[in-house]
N, C-alpha and C positions, 0 to 999 in steps of 0.2 A: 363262444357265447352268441349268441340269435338275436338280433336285433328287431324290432318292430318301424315299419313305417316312417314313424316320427323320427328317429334317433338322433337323425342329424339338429331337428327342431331342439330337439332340448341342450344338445351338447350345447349351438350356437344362443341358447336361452341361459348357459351358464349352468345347467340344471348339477345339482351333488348326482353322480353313479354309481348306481352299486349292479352286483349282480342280484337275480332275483329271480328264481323258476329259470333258470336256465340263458335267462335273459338278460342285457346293460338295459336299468331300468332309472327315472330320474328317483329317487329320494325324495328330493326336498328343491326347489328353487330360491323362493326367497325367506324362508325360514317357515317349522312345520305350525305354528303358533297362525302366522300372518297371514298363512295356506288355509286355514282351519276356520279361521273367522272369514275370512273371502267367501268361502262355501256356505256358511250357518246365515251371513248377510248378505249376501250379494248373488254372484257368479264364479265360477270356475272348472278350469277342465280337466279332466284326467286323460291319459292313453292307457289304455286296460287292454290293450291290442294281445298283450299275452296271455287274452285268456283263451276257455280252447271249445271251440263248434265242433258238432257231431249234427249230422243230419240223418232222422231216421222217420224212412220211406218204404211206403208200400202195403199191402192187405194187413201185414203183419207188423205195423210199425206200433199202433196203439197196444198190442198184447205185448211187445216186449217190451215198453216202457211201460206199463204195469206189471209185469214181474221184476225187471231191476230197479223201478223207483217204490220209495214208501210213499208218497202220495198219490190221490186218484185221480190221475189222467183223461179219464174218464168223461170230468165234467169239463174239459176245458170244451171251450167253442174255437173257431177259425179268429185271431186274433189277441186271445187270452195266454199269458201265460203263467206258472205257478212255480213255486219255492219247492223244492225236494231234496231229498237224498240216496245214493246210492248204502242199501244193508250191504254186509261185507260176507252174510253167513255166517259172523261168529259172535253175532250179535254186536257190531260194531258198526263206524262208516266209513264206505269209502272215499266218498267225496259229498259235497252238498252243490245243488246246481241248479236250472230254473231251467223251465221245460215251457218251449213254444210249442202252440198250434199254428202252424200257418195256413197249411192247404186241410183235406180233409184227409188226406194218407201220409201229411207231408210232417215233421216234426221237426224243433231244432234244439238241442241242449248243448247248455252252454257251462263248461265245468272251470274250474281253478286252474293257472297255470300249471302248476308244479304237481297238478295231479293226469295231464293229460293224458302219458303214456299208459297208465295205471288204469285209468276211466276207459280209455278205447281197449286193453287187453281183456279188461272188464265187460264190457259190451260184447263185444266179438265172441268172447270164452262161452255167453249166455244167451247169444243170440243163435239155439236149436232149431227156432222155428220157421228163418225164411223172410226177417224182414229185412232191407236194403239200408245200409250202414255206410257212411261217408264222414269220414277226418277231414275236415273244412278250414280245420285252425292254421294252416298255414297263409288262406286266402284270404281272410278275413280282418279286417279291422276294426277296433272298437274306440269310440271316445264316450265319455260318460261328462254330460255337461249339468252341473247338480248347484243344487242356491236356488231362493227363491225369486231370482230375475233369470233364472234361464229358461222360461218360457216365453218369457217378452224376448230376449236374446235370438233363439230358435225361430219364434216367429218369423222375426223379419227374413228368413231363409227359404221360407216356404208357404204356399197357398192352402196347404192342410190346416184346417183348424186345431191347434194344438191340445188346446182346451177342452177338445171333445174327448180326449183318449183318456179310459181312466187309469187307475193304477193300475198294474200289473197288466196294461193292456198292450198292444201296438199295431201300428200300420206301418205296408209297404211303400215309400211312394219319393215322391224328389223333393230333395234339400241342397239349396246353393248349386242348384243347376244340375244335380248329379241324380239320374234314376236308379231305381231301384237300392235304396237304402230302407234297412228295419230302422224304424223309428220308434221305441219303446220307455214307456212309463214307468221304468222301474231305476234300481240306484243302490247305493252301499251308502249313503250318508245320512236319510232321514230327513234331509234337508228339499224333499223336491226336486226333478229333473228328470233327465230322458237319456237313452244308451242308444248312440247312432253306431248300429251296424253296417260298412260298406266297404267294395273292394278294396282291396291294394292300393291299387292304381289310382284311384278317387282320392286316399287320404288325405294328402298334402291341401289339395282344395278345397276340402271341407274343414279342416284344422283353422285354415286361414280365412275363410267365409265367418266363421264360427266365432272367432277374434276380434275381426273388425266388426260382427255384428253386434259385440258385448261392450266394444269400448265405451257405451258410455258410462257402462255400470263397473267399470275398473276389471274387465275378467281378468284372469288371471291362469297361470297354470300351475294343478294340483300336481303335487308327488303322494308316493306312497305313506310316506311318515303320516301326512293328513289323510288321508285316508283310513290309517289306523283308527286314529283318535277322532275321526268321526263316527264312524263304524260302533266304536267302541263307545263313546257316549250315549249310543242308540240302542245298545246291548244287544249288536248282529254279532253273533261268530261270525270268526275265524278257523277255516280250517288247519289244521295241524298246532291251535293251540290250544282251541276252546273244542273242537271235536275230532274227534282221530278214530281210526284202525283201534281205541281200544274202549272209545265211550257210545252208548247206545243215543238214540234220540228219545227215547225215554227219560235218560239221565238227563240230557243235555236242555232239556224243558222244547221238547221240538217233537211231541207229541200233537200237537194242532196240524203236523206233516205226517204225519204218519195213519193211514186210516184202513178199518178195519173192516171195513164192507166188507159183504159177502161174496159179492161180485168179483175181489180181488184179492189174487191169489198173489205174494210176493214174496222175495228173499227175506226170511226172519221173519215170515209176520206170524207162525207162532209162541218164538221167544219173546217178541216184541210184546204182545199179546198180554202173557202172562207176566211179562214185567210191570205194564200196566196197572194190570190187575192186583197183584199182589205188592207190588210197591220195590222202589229201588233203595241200595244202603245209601248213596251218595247222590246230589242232583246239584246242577250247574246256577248258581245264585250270584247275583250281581251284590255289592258291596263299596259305600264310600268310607273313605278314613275318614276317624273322626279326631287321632291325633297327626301333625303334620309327616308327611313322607310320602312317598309313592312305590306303590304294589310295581313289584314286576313278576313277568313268567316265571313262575317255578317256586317262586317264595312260599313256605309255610303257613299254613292256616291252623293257630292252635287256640285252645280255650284257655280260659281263667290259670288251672293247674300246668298248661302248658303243654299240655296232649296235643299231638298232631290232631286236626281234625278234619285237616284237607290242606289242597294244593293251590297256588292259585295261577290259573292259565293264560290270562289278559289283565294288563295292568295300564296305568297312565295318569299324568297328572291332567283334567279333563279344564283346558284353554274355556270354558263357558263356567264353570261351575269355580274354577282355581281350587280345585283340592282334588287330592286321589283318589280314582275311583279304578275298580276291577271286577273281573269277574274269576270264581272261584268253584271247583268242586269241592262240596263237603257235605262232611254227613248228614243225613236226611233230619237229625233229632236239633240240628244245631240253625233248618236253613228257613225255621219262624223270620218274618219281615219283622226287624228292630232287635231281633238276636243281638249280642255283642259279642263280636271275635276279634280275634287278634292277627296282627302279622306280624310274622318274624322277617325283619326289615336290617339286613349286615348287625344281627346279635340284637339286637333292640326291639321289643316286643310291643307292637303299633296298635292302638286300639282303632277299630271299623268296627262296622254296625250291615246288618243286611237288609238291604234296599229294593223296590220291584223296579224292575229296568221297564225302558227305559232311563237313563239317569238325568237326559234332557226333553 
């Protein structure tokens, strides 16, 4: 198992370990409830160090990231970056990922742990034309510091105006004494905050800069479990639950990623196209219970007579709302906002209703 940066931090943090993408990754520290509210009120940190950079350089770097992403590349500027995904070719995804502009030939994607090896064969298998390809994920370290006090937090780290950067924006520049760190506007929780990219070598410094600069807003360190159930309140996939190798981004309501210019030519975009157009059987619909219990992975979605109507992918009992909420594929006649469906919950047939997500 592969360790990140931190590891020692969280062991001596008491943190729960599990494996995760290849990785001993923390869970949970002081319970995923207590982690969950930290983030929605406060401050809190993640190490997301496992996720995986690819750096794509040179003449040729914008034409290959418009033939293997579905979104348009196109418009970003020197500083912008945007939400995408890799088509599989068989009308599927490979992975979902965000794509920086840095330089003006210079790119940086940033893909899921557990999809890395996959993403870079991917790349590589599709990169015909000559632009310059670099696996960074080893180098690289990520914290994700999310709540809304982790800009007054950040602040005190750095002379950059933090507040200037919009969403999905970012600058290059020094935090807690360390140059050259990506300092980025973006986040998995919905709750506000920034994703500090920097080396190796830096991490431990900035972890702890990062710390002391939150104490007076109680920071705290996030695991995965909250993560989930942030995410998931927000109604962001999850790769390998909510989108996979066998669901399109048509289905998956991630058509606002997917664009059909003229100008851009990409893997699937005329199955994509016509899925559009013509309409899909199944589409990805968010869902709270409205009698007690909690949705999980894989549980049945069935109607009134008890017909399968679909699967459901992300579940959880949601710490802000206290009742169950998930997200589910089912069939297109069934995914009207205020539908009533049901879940089959260990034999017991749970009425939900379908809801537009966000759910917070």
């Amino acid at each position: 198992m592969k360790h990140t940066a931190f590891y020692e931090l969280h062991k001596n943090l008491n943190a729960k370990i599990v494996p995760f993408a290849g990785y001993e990754m923390p869970v949970e520290y002081s319970g995923i409830t207590n982690e969950h509210l930290q983030v929605r009120n406060s401050v809190g940190v993640f190490d997301v160090s496992h996720m995986g950079e690819f750096w794509v350089k040179g003449p040729k770097a914008l034409d290959l990231i418009q033939k293997i992403t579905s979104n348009d590349a196109s418009t970003l500027t020197i500083g912008k970056a945007q939400y995408s995904c890799f088509p599989n070719g068989k009308g599927g995804i490979i992975d979902d990922l965000l794509v920086y502009k840095y330089e003006e030939e210079k790119y940086m994607l940033v893909v899921n742990a557990a999809n890395i090896e996959k993403d870079w064969k991917w790349c590589v298998e599709n990169n015909t034309i000559g632009a310059e390809l670099e696996n960074a994920s080893d180098n690289i370290s990520q914290l994700a510091i999310q709540g809304p006090k982790a800009i007054e937090t950040l602040q005190k780290l750095t002379e950059i105006n933090l507040s200037e950067i919009p969403y999905y924006s970012f600058v290059t520049g020094k935090i807690a004494g360390i140059d050259n760190v990506i300092i980025s506007n973006t986040g998995y929780t919905g709750s506000g905050g920034f994703e500090l990219y920097m080396y190796n070598k830096d991490a431990i410094k900035i972890w702890e800069a990062v710390f002391k600069a939150g104490e007076e807003f109680g920071i705290l360190p996030i695991g995965l479990g909250a993560r989930d159930t942030l995410r998931l309140e927000k109604g962001f996939c999850l790769y390998g639950n909510d989108i996979d190798d066998t669901t399109s981004p048509i289905e998956a309501g991630l058509g606002w990623i997917t664009k059909f210019t003229e100008s851009k030519s990409f893997i699937d975009k005329d199955f994509l196209l016509n899925q559009k157009t013509e309409g899909v059987n199944k589409k990805l619909k968010g869902f709270k219970m409205i009698d007690k219990g909690i949705p999980r992975h894989d549980y049945e979605v069935i109607n009134e007579q008890d017909q399968v109507i679909g699967k459901v992918t992300s579940g959880t009992h949601s710490p802000i709302l206290k009742q169950g909420i998930g997200m589910a594929y089912i069939n297109t006649e069934y995914t009207k906002i205020g539908t009533e469906i049901f879940i089959k919950v260990r034999n017991r047939k749970l009425k939900a209703e379908i809801v537009k997500v966000p759910f917070v």
